[in-house]
C-alpha positions as CSV (number, residue, x, y, z in Angstrom):
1,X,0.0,0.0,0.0
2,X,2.7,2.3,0.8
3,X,4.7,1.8,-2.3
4,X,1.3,1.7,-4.8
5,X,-0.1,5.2,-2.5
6,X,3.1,6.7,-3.2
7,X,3.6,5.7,-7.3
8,X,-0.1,6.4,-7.5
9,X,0.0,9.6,-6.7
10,X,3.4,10.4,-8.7
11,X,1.1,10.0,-11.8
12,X,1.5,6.4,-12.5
13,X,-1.3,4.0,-13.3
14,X,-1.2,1.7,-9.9
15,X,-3.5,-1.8,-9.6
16,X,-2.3,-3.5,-6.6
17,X,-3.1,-7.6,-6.3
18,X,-3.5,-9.3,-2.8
19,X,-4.1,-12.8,-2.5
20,X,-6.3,-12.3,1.1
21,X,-9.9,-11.7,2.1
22,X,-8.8,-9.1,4.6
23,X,-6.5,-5.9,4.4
24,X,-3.0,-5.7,6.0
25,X,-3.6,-8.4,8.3
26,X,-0.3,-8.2,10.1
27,X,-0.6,-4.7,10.7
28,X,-4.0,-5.4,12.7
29,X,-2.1,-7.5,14.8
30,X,1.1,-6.3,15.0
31,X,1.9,-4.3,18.3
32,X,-0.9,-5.7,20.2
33,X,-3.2,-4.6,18.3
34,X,-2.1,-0.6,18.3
35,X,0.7,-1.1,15.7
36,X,4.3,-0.4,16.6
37,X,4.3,1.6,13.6
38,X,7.9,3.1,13.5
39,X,11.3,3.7,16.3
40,X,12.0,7.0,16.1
41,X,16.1,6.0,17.4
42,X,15.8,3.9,13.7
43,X,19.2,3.8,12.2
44,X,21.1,1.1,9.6
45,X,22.9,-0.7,12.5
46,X,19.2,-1.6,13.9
47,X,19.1,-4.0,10.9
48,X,20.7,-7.5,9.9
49,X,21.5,-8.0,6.5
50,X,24.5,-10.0,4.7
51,X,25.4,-6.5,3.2
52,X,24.9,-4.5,6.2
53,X,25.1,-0.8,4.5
54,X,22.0,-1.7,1.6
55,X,19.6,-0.2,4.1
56,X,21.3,3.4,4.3
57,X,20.1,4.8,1.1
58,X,16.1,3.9,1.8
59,X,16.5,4.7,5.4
60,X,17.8,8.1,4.6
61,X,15.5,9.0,2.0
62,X,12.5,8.3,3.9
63,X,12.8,8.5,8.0
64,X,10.9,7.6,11.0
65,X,10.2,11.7,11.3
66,X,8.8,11.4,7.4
67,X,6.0,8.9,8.2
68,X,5.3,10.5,11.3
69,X,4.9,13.5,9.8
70,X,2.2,11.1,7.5
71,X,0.8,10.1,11.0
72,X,-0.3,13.6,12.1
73,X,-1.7,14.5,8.7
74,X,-4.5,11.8,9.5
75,X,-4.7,13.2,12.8
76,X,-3.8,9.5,14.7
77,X,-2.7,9.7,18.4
78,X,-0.2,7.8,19.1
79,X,2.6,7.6,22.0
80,X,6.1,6.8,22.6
81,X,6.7,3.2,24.5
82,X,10.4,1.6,25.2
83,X,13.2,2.4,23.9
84,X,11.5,4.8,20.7
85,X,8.7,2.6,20.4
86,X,5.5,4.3,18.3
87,X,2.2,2.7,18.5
88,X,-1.3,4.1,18.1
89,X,-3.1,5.2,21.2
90,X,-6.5,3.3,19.8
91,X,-6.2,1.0,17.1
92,X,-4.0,-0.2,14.4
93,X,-6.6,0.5,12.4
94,X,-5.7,3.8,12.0
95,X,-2.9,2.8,10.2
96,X,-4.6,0.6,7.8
97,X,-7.4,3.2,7.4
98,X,-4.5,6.0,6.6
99,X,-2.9,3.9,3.6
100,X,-6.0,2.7,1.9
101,X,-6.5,6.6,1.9
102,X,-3.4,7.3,0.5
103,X,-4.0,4.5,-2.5
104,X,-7.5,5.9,-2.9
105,X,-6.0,9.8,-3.4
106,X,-3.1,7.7,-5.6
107,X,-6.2,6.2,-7.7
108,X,-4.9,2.8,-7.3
109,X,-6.8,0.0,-9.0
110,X,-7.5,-2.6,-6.1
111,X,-8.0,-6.3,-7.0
112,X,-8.5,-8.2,-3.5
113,X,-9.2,-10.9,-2.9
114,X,-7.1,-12.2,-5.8
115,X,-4.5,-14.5,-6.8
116,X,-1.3,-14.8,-9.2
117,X,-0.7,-17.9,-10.9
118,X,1.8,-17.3,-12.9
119,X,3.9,-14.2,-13.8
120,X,5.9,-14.1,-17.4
121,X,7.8,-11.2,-18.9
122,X,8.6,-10.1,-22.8
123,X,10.7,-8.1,-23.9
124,X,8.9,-4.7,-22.4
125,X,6.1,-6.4,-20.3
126,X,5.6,-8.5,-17.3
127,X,1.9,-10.9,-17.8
128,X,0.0,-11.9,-14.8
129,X,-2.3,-14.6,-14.7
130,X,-4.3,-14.0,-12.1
131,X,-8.2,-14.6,-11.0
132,X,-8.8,-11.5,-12.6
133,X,-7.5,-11.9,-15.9
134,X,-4.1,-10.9,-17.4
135,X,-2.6,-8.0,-16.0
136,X,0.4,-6.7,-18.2
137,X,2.4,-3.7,-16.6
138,X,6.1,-2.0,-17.7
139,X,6.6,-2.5,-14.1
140,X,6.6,-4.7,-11.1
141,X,6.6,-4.5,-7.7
142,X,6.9,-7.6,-5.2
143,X,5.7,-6.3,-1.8
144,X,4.3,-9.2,-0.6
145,X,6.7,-9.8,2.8
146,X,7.7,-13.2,4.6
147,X,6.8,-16.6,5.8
148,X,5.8,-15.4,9.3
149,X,2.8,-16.3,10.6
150,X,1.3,-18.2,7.9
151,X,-1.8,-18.3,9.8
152,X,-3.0,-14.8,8.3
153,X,-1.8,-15.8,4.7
154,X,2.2,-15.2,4.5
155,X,3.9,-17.1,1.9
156,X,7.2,-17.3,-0.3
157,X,6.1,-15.9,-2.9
158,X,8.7,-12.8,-4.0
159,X,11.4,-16.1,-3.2
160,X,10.0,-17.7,-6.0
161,X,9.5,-14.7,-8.4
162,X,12.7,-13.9,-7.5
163,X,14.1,-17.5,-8.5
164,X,12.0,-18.0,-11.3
165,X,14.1,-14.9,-12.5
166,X,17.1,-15.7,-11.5
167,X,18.0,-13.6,-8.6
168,X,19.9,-15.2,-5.2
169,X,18.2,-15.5,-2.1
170,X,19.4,-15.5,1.3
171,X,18.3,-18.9,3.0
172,X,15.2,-17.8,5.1
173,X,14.4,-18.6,8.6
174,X,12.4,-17.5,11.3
175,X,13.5,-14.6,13.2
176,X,11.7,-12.2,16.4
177,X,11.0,-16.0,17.7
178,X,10.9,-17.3,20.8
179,X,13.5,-20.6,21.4
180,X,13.3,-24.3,22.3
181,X,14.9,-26.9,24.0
182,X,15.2,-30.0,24.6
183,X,11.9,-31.2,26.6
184,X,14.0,-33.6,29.5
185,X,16.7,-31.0,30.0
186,X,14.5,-28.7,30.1
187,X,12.1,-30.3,32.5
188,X,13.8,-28.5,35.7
189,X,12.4,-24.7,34.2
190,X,9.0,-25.7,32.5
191,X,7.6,-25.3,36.2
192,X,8.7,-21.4,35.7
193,X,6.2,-20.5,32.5
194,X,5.1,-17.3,33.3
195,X,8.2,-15.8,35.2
196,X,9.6,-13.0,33.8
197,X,13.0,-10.5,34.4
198,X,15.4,-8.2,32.8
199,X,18.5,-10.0,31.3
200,X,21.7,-9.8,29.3
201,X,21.6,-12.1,26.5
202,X,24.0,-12.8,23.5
203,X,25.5,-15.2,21.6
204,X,28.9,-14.6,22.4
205,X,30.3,-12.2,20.0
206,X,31.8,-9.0,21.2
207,X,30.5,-5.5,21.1
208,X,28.6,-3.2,22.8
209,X,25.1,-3.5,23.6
210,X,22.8,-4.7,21.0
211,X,25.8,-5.3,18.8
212,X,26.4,-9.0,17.3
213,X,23.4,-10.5,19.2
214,X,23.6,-8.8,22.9
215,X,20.5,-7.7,24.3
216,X,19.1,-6.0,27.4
217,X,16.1,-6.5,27.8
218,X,13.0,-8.9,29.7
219,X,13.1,-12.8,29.3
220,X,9.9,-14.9,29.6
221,X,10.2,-18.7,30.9
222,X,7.6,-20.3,28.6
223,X,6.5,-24.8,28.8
224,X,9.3,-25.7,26.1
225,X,11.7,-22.5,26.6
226,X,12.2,-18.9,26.0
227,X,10.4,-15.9,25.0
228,X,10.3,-12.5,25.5
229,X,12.1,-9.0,24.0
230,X,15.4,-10.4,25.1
231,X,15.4,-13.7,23.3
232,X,13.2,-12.3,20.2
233,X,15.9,-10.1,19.5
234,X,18.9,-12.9,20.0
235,X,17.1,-15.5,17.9
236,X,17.9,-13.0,14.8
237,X,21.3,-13.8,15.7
238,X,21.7,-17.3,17.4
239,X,22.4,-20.3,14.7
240,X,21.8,-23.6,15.2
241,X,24.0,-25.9,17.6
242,X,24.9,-22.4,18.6
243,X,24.6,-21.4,22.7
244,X,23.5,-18.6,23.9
245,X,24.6,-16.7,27.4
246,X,22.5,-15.0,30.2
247,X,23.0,-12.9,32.7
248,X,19.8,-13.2,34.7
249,X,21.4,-10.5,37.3
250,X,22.5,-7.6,34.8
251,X,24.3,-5.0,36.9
252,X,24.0,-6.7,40.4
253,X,27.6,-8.4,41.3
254,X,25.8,-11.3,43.2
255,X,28.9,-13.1,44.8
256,X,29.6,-9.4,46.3
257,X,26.0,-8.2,47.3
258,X,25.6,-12.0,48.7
259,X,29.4,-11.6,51.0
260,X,28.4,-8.1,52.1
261,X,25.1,-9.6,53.8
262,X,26.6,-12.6,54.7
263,X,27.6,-11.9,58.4
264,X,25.2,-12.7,61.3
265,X,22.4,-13.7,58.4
266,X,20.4,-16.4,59.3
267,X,18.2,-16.5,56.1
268,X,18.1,-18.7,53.8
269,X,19.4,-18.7,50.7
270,X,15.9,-19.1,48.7
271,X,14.8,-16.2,50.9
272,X,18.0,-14.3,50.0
273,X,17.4,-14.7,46.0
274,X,13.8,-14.3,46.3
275,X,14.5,-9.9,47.1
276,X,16.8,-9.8,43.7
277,X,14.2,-12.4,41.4
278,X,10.8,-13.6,41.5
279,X,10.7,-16.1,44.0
280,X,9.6,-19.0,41.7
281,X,12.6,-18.5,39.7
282,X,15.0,-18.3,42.9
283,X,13.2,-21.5,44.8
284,X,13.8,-23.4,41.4
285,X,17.4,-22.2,40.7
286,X,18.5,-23.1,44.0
287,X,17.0,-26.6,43.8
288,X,18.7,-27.4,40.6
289,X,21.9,-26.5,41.1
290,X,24.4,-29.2,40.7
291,X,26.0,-30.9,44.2
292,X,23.9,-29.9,46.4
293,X,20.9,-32.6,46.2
294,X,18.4,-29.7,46.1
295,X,19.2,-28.4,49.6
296,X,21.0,-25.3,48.3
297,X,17.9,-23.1,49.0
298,X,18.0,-24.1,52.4
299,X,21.7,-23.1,53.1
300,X,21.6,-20.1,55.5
301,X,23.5,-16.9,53.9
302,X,25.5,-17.0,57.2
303,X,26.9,-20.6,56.7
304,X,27.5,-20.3,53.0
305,X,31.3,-20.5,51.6
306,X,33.0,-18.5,49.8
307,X,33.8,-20.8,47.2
308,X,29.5,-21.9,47.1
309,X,28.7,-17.8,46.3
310,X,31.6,-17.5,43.8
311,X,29.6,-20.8,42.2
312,X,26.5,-19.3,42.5
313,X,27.2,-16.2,41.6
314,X,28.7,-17.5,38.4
315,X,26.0,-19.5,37.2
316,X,23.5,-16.7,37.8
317,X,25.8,-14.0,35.7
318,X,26.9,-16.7,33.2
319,X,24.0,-19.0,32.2
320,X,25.0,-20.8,29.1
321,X,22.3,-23.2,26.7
322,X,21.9,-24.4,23.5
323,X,18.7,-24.2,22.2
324,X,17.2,-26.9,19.9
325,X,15.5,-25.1,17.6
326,X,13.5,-22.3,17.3
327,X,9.1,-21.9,17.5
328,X,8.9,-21.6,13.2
329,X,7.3,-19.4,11.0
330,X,4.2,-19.8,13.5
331,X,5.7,-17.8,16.1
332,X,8.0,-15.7,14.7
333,X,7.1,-12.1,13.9
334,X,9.5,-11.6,10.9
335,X,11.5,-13.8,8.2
336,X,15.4,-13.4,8.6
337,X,16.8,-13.8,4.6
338,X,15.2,-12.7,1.4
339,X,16.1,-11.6,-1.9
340,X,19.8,-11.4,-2.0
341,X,20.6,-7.6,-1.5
342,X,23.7,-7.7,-4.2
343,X,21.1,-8.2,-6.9
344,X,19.1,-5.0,-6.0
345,X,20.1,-1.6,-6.7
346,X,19.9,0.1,-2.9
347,X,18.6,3.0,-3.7
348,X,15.7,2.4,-6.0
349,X,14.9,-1.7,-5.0
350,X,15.1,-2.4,-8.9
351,X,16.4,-6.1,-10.0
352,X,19.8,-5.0,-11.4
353,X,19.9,-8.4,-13.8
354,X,15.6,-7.6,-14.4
355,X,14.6,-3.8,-15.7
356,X,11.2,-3.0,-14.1
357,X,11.4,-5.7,-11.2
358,X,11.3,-4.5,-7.6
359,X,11.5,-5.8,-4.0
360,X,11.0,-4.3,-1.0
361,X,10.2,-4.7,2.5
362,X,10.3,-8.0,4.5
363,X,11.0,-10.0,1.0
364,X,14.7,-8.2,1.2
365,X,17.3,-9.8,3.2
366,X,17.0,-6.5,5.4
367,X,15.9,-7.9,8.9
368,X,15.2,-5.7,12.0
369,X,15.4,-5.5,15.3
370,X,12.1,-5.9,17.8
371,X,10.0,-2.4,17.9
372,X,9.2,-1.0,15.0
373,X,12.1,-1.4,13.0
374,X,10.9,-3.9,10.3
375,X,7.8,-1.5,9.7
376,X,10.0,1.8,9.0
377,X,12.2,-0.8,6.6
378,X,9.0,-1.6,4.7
379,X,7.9,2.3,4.6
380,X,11.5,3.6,3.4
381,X,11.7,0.7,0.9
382,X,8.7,1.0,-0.4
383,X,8.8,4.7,-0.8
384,X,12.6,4.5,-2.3
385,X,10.9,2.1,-4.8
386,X,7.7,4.1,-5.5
387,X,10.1,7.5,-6.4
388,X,12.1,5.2,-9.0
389,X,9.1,4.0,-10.6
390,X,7.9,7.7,-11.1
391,X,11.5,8.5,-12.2
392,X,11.8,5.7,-14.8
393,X,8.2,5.0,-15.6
394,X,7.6,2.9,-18.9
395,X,4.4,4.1,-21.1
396,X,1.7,1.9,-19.9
């Protein structure tokens, strides 16, 4: 919509195909419900990509500010969350609402619900065979995302367009999805589902925060693993047989907060824990850890050794585990992969090997981080696309 709205009303002849029976599903959902719609702190290093500087051009040409200033021209509240976080103060279907505007002033031709069956291409035309007849256009646009949540109609479809003409593609996984293990070494933390806390994560790799996979944010103890902002964002990053690493105290040096109270306290240790964590998740830590037969919870903070805290404290600030796999396309909120980015020009989205072929948004292997990124990518991409095809327009 944001790519048609914008050709549309450059003076191009827009029709605009989508396979579903209900508008911009995953906008509906997205954000709750109120649509994370944009981060205003959006910049290129927010985004994973095998060529990590493709983003710059679209990202620059259209900001955050740009589609906020879009925002206020339909008059939609909306207010700032975490960490730059935009959403909608009612519903996110003011943003849905707002873009079908925008096609409609853009007198885009709208054939929904409707499916492509088979795309060729001459010499100066690419044919559609669709449910509505053939469809011939100088141009075309692929727009139509990732394999996420294939519940509200996601497919690979721009992968196989892509393919069919001859353009790479960047394996595709899930990504912004929670992570599994194994069910009996698991067993000891499926009793925590529901627990939740702020944590360090990352993969291993050096850098500063948020920087080749290192997160802080909240974790979520889920039946077969873990969720929440914290391992969303790592999954993007973690690769199979890979571990990842947890701090579950960030910013509190256990062993030395544990030897400072230590004299003349006749608390337990479960007790202890239970003032830094939620007590479920201290009660069950303390039960598990190795040598101590369960009973480590009942220790007394006064008889504790040194050498038990130092332990303690270093399984707390270095929690290391290798997740099995990840929840799938079911789960995840985005598709990591896409189109290979060496194949498209970066500042128009245009098939370098394919006049007149475009990707954009979620299909590209541009992935980005939790809140609100991966919505800005599609609104900068799109647009970047939408001013070539009003640059270079063919005679319909």
């Amino acid at each position: 919509m944001m790519a048609a709205s914008v050709a549309g009303q450059g003076g191009l002849r827009v029709v605009l195909i989508d396979h579903a029976t209900r508008l911009a599903e995953k906008i509906r959902i997205s954000g709750g419900g109120r649509c994370n719609f944009t981060n205003i702190g959006t910049t290129p290093a927010n985004f994973i990509s095998q060529n990590p500087h493709f983003c710059r051009s679209a990202l620059a040409g259209y900001t955050p500010e740009d589609f906020l200033k879009l925002v206020r021209s339909y008059r939609i509240a909306w207010h700032e969350k975490h960490r730059g976080q935009l959403f909608c103060d009612d519903s996110s279907e003011s943003i849905i609402d707002m873009l079908r505007a925008e096609c409609d002033a853009g007198g885009v031709a709208w054939r929904m619900p409707c499916t492509v069956h088979d795309i060729g291409h001459d010499t100066s035309r690419f044919v559609l065979s669709t449910d509505s007849g053939t469809i011939r256009a100088g141009q075309l646009v692929m727009a139509t995302g990732g394999m996420a949540i294939p519940q509200l109609g996601a497919t690979d479809f721009s992968l196989k367009i892509a393919r069919q003409f001859g353009l790479k593609v960047v394996e595709p996984r899930p990504a912004l999805v929670p992570l599994l293990f194994d069910p009996d070494h698991w067993k000891p933390f499926a009793d925590l589902s529901g627990v939740a806390l702020e944590v360090n994560v990352s993969c291993g790799q050096t850098g500063r925060k948020g920087e080749g996979g290192q997160f802080l944010e909240d974790l979520l103890f889920t039946h077969r693993g873990l969720s929440g902002p914290a391992i969303l964002q790592i999954s993007s990053y973690w690769q199979p047989g890979q571990a990842i690493h947890i701090d579950l105290a960030p910013g509190q040096p256990i062993e030395q907060l544990l030897l400072d109270a230590r004299p003349g306290n006749k608390q337990q240790l479960s007790t202890v824990l239970a003032g830094l964590w939620p007590r479920r998740l201290a009660e069950q830590w303390l039960a598990h850890m190795p040598g101590y037969d369960g009973q480590a919870g009942a220790v007394r903070l006064a008889d504790a050794s040194n050498r038990f805290l130092r332990d303690l404290s270093q399984r707390v600030h270095q929690w290391a585990l290798a997740p099995t796999g990840t929840a799938g396309y079911k789960k995840a909120e985005v598709m990591k992969g896409g189109v290979d980015t060496q194949g498209l020009n970066q500042k128009s989205m245009q098939a370098k090997a394919v006049p007149g072929l475009y990707f954009v948004g979620e299909a590209v292997d541009v992935t980005g981080w939790l809140g609100g990124y991966n919505f800005q990518w599609a609104w900068s991409s799109a647009v970047a696309c939408a001013r070539a095809l009003i640059a270079t327009a063919r005679p319909v």
